[in-house]
C-alpha positions in Angstrom: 154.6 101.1 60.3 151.0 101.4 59.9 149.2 98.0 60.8 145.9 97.6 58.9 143.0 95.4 60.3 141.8 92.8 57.8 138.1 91.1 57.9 139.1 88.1 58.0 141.5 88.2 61.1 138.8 89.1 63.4 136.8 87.0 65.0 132.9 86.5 63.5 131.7 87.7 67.0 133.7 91.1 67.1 132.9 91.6 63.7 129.5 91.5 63.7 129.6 93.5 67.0 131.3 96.2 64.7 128.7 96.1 62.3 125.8 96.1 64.0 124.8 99.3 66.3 123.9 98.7 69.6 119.9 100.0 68.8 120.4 97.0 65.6 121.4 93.9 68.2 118.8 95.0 71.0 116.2 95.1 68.4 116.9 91.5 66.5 117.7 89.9 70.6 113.8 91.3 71.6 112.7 90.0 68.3 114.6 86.9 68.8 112.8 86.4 72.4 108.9 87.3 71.1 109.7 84.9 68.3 110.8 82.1 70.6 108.5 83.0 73.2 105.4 82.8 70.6 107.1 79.6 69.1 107.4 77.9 72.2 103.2 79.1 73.2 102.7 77.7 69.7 104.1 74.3 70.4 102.1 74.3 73.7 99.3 75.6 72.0 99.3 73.1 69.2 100.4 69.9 71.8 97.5 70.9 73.9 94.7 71.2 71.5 95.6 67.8 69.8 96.1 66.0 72.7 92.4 67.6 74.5 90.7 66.7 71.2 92.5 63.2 71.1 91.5 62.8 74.6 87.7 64.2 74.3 87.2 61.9 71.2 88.3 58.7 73.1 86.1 59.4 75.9 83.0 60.1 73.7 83.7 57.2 71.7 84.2 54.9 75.2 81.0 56.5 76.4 78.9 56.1 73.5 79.9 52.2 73.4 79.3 51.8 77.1 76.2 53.5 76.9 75.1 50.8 73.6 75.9 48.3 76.4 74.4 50.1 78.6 70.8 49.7 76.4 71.5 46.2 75.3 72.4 44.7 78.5 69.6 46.3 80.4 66.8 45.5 77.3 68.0 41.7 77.7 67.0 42.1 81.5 63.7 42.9 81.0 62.6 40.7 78.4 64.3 38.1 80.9 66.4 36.6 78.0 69.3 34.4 78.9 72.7 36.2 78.7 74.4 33.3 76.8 73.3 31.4 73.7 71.1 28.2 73.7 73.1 25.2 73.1 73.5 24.1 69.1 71.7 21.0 69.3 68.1 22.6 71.2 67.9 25.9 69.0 66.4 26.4 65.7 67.3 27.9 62.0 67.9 31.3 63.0 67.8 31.2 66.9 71.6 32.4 67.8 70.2 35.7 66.7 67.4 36.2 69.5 69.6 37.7 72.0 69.9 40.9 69.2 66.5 40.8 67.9 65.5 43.9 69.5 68.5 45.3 67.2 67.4 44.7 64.1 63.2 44.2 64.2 62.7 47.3 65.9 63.9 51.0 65.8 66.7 52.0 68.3 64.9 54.8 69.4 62.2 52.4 70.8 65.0 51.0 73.7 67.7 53.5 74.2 65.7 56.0 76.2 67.1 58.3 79.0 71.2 56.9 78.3 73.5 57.4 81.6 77.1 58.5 81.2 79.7 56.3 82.2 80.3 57.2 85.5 76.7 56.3 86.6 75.6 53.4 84.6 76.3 50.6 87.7 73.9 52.8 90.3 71.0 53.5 87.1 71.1 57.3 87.7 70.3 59.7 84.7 71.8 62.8 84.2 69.7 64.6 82.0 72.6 66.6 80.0 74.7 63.1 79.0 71.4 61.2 77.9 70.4 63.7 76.0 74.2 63.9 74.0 74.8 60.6 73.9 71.3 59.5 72.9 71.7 62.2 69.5 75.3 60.2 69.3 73.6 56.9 68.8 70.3 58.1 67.1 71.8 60.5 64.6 74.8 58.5 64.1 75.6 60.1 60.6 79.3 60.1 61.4 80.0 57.7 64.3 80.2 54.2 62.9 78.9 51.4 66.0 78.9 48.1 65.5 78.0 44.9 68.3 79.4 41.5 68.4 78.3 39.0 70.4 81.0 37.5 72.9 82.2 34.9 70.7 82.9 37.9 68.0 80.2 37.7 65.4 78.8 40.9 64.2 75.1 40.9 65.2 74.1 44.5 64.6 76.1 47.8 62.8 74.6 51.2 61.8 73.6 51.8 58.5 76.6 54.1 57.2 78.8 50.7 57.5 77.0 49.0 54.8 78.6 45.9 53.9 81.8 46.9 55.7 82.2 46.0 59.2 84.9 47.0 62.2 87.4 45.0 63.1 86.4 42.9 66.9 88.0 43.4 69.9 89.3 39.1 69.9 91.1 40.1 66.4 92.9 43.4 68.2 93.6 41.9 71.0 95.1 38.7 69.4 97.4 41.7 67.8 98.9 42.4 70.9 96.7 45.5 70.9 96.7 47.1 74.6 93.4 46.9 76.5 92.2 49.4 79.4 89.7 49.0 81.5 88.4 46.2 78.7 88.9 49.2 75.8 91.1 49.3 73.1 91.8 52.8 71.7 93.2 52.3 68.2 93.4 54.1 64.6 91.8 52.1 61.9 91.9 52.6 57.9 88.2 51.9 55.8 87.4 52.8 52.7 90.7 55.8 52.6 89.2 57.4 55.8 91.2 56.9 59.2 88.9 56.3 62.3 89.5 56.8 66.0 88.3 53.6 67.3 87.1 52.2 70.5 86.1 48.7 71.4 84.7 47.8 74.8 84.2 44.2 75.9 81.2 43.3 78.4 79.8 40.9 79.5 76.8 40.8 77.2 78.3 41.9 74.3 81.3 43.7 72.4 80.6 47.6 71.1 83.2 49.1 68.7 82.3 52.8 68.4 84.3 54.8 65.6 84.8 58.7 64.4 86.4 59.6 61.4 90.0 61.1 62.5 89.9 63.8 59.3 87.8 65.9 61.3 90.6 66.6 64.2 93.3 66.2 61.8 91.0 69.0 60.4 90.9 71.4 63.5 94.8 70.6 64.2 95.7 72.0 60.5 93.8 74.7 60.6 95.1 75.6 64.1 98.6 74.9 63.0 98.1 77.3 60.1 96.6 80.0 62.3 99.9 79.6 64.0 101.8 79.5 61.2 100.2 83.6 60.1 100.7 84.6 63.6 104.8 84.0 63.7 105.7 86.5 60.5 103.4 88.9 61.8 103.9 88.1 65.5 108.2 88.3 64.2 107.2 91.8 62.0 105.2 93.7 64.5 108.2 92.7 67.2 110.7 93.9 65.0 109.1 97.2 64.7 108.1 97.9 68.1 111.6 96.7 69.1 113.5 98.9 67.0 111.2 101.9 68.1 111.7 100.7 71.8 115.3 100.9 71.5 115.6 103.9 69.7 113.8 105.5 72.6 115.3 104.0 74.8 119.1 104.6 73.6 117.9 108.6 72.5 119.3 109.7 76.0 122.4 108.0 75.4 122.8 109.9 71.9 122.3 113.0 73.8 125.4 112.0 76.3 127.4 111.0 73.4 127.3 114.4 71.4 127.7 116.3 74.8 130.8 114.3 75.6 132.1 114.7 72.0 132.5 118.9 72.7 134.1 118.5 76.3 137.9 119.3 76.4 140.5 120.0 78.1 139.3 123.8 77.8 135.9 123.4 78.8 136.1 121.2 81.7 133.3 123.1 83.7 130.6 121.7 80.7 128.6 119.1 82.2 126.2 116.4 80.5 122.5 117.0 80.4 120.9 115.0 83.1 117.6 112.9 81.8 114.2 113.7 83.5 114.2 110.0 84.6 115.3 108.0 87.3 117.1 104.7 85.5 120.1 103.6 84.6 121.4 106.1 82.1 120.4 109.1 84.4 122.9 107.1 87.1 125.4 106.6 84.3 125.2 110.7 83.2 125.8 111.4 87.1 128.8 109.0 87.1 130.3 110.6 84.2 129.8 114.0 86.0 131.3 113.2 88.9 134.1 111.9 86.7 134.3 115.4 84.7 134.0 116.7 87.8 137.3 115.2 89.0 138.8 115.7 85.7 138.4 119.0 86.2 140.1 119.1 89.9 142.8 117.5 88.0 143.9 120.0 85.2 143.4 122.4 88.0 145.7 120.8 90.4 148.5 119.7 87.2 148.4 123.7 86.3 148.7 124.9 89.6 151.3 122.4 90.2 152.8 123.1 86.6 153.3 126.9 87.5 154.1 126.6 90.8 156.9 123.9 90.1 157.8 126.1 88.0 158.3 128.9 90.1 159.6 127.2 92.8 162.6 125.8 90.3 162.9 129.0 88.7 164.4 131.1 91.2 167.2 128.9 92.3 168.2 128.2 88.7 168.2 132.0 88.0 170.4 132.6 91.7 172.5 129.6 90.6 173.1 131.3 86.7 173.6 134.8 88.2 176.2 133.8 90.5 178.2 131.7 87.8 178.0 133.7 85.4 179.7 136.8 87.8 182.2 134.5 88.8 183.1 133.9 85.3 183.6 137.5 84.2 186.6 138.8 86.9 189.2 136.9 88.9 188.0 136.8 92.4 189.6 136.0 95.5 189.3 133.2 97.5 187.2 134.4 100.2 184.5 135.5 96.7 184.7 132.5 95.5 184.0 130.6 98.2 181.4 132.7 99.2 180.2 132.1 95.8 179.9 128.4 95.7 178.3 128.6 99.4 175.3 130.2 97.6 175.4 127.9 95.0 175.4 125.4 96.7 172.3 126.7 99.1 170.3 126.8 96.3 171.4 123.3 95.0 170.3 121.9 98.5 167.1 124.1 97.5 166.6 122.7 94.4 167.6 119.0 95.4 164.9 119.4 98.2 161.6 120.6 96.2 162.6 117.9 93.7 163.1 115.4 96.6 159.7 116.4 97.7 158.1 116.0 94.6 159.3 112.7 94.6 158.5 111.6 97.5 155.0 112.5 96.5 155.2 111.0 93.1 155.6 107.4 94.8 153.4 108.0 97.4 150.3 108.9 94.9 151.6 105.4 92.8 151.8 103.4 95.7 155.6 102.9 95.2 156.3 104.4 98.8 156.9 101.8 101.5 156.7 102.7 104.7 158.1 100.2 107.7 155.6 100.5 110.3 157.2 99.5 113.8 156.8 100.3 117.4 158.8 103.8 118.4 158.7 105.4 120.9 157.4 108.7 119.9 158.4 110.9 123.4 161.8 110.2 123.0 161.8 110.9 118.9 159.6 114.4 119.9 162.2 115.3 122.5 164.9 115.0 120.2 162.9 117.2 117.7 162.1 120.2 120.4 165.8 120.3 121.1 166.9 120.9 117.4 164.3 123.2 116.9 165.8 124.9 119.7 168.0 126.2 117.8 166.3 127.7 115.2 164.2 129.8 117.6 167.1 131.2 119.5 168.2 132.5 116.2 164.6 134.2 115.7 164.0 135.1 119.6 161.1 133.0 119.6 160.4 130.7 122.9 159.7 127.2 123.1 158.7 125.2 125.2 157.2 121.6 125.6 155.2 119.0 127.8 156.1 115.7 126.6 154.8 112.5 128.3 156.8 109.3 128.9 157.1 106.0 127.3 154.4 107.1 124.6 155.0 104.4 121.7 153.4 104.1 118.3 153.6 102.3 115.4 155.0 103.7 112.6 158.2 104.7 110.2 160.9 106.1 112.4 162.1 108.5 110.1 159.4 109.6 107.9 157.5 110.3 111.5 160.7 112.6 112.7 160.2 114.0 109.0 156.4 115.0 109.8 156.9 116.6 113.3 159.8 118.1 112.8 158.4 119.8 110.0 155.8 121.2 111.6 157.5 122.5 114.2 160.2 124.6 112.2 157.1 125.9 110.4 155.3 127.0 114.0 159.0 128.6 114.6 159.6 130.1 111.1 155.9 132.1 111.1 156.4 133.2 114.9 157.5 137.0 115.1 160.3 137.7 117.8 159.4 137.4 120.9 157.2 134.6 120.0 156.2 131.6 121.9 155.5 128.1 120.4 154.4 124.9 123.0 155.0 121.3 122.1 152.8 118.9 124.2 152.1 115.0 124.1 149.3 113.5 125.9 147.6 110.2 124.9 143.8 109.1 125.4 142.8 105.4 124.9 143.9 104.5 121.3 145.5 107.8 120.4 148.7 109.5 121.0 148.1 113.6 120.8 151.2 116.4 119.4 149.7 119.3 119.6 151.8 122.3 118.3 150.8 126.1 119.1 152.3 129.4 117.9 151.2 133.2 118.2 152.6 133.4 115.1 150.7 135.0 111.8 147.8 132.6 111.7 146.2 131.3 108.6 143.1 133.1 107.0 140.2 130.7 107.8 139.3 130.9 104.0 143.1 129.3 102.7 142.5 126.7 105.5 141.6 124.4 103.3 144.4 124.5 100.7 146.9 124.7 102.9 148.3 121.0 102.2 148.2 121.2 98.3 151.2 121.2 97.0 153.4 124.4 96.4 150.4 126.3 97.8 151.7 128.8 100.5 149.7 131.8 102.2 150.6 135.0 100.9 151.7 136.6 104.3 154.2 133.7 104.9 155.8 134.4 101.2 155.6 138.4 102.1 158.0 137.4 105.2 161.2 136.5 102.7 161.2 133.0 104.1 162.3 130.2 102.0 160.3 126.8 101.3 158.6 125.0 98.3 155.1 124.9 100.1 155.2 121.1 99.6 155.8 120.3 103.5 152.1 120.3 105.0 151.8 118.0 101.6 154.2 115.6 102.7 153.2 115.9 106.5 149.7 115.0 105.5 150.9 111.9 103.4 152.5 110.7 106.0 150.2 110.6 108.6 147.4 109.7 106.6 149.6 106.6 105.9 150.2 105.9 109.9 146.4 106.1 109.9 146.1 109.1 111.7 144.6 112.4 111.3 146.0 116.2 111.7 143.6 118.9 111.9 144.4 122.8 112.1 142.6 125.8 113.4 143.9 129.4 113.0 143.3 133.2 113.9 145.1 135.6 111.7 147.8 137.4 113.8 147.0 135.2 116.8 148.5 131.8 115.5 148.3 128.4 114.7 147.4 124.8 116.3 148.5 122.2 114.6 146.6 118.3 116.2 148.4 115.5 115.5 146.7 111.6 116.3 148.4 108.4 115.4 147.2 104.8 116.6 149.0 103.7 119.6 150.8 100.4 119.6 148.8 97.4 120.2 151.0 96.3 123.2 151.5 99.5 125.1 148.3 99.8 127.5 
């Protein structure tokens, strides 16, 4: 029954992720990260420029009314004029206003002077660049609206551009609740529709409000904020552009890989994929993948090597077995036939049940299914054993052996799959030794190891099948031109095995001198 994947039953994520390519998603997540990236600059931006402009403003304003104070309080001091006003009862019609004269009788201009900024108007230094801003700031007061109060909060004096309006005092603020600073309050204040930054500053002569029409930074701030508001959609275009460039170049090499991987088979293993000029992370992923091919490649080799020499190997004892049925179906034959017969049936059934034995062995072994019981035995008495079946093996082929075993050698490891290894490769040192032969068995330990070491004058090995000589089924051609019988899967199983026991066997050969065969294993932990 064929199953059909709906829309709706996958989830949003995995959908979209099937219907968007991987150049479409890098492209919208760089676009996505410019756009928040120039958002969040345009925030900062935007915060930054109000908030120096809202901060630039107060301090001009503060400084301008300081500086009024500055000019009032220090005109009052040279004219020697008390500081507060003659009682009700001793002045005349009009004499609460002489502490302000100066104000309205003569021209600004004629008392104001070189102005100091704030910071220096308690030691009466002049700094030529402040006087000369300030002093245009209350001269040329087109936009900045001043007024002065007296301390008890009567407007005394107020620049022309008020008219018959006047600012708010720093008594009614404050009675507000307003906050003061450093005798300032910083407020907004509405007149005529316009909203004013305003300032008041309480001295001790006299109270100065200083005010600036707000429209003018609210000005500056909309215009910035609709600079800002052009640069996103282009800012947003030009990144999706270069980002869908940039990951088209970026992913080209990958559509290179992809195509090249498309036409390698099973039957065209030895193809590799083209390896980019660069060094990143897609020439290290094209590497990876070779080496993987590469292996892919041992593999098929290996299954069809093992697939026809399986193959062969089963082959010929199925055919003996048939052959030998079959003739003992067609006549009677006598006891002594038949038996003689099933003997050879039944050497080719211990034939077959050993390759097949072997290969399973093997099978678990590359699964991991294979357990092997490591514990301490004592491998001189195990290889003693061994040499003394062997024995009789060589007296059937003339061939000598002898040994040099030492004592009390122990090792850990699986009793019987260890007998399995040795003794196999010692019937093989006998079975490839001509008459009149001569294979040694010795077992010597160093520090951590303990050392078999079997030699033969037997055929030897060509050095250049050295190296193949524990695959499986793989056999040299001289030892199958001799007649004698294996599945060339025993130096497979003898290197499993002692690989397992972490140990190494090594092998060097002269063809028609012999063989030496090296056997290591870890001694056991307890046995000095």
């Amino acid at each position: 029954m064929a199953f059909k994947i709906r829309k709706e039953d996958l989830p949003l994520r995995t959908f979209g992720a099937m219907i968007l390519s991987l150049r479409i998603r890098l492209t919208l997540m760089y676009s996505a990260l410019v756009a928040l990236t120039v958002m969040a600059f345009a925030v900062v931006a935007y915060y930054t420029v109000s908030n120096e402009l809202s901060t630039n403003l107060d301090a001009s304003l503060s400084r301008v009314a300081q500086s009024l104070h500055s000019v009032i309080k220090k005109e009052q001091q040279s004219v020697k004029r008390p500081l507060t006003p003659v009682k009700k009862e001793k002045r005349g019609k009009g004499q609460g206003a002489d502490y302000f004269e100066f104000l309205r009788k003569s021209s600004l201009r004629d008392f104001v002077g070189p102005i100091p900024p704030i910071d220096t108007v308690e030691t009466n230094e002049t700094d030529p660049v402040w006087s000369a801003v300030y002093e245009h700031m209350l001269l040329n007061s087109s936009n900045y609206l001043i007024q002065v109060s007296d301390q008890s909060g009567r407007t005394v004096w107020r620049t022309e551009n008020l008219t018959v309006d006047s600012l708010p005092t720093f008594k009614q603020f404050s009675a507000r609740g307003a906050t003061v600073i450093d005798d300032r309050i910083y407020s907004y204040y509405m007149m005529r529709g316009t909203r004013y930054r305003m300032v008041m500053y309480r001295g001790d002569v006299a109270e100065v409000t200083a005010a600036y029409p707000a429209d003018e930074v609210d000005a500056t701030l909309r215009k910035l904020f609709g600079y800002l508001l052009y640069a996103l959609p282009s800012t947003l275009f030009i990144s999706l552009f270069a980002g869908y460039i940039l990951a088209q170049r970026s992913l080209r090499p990958v559509d290179v890989i992809t195509r090249s991987a498309r036409q390698i088979t099973a039957r065209n293993l030895a193809q590799r994929l083209p390896m980019p000029p660069t060094n990143d992370e897609i020439a290290r992923l094209t590497e990876t993948l070779n080496e993987m091919i590469a292996r892919l490649e041992t593999s098929f080799a290996q299954i069809r090597q093992f697939t026809s020499d399986a193959s062969h190997e089963l082959k010929t004892p199925l055919a003996i077995l048939m052959g030998e049925l079959e003739i003992a179906m067609r006549k009677p034959l006598s006891t002594e036939e038949y038996r003689a017969t099933l003997t050879s049936c039944l050497e080719e059934v211990e034939r077959l049940t050993s390759v097949v034995q072997g290969l399973l062995d093997l099978s678990r072994a590359d699964t991991g299914q294979f357990h092997i019981d490591l514990r301490p035995v004592n491998l001189s008495s195990m290889l003693n054993d061994i040499t003394d079946d062997v024995l009789i093996l060589a007296d059937q082929q003339h061939v000598e052996v002898d040994s040099a075993i030492a004592s009390g050698v122990v090792v850990d490891g699986d009793k019987v799959r260890l007998h399995q290894a040795l003794l196999n490769v010692l019937e093989n040192a006998v079975k490839y030794t001509p008459e009149k032969g001569h294979v040694s068995v010795t077992l010597t330990t160093t520090d951590t190891d303990a050392v078999v070491t079997v030699r033969d004058t037997g055929i030897g090995i060509p050095a250049d099948e050295l190296p193949f000589i524990y695959d499986r089924f793989y056999r040299v051609d001289k030892a199958r031109s001799r007649g004698t019988q294996g599945a060339g899967l025993g130096l497979s199983i003898v290197k499993w095995i002692v690989d397992t026991h972490h140990g190494t066997i090594g092998v060097t050969s002269e063809e028609g001198r012999g063989t030496t065969f090296v056997i290591r294993l870890p001694l056991h932990a307890d046995v000095p």
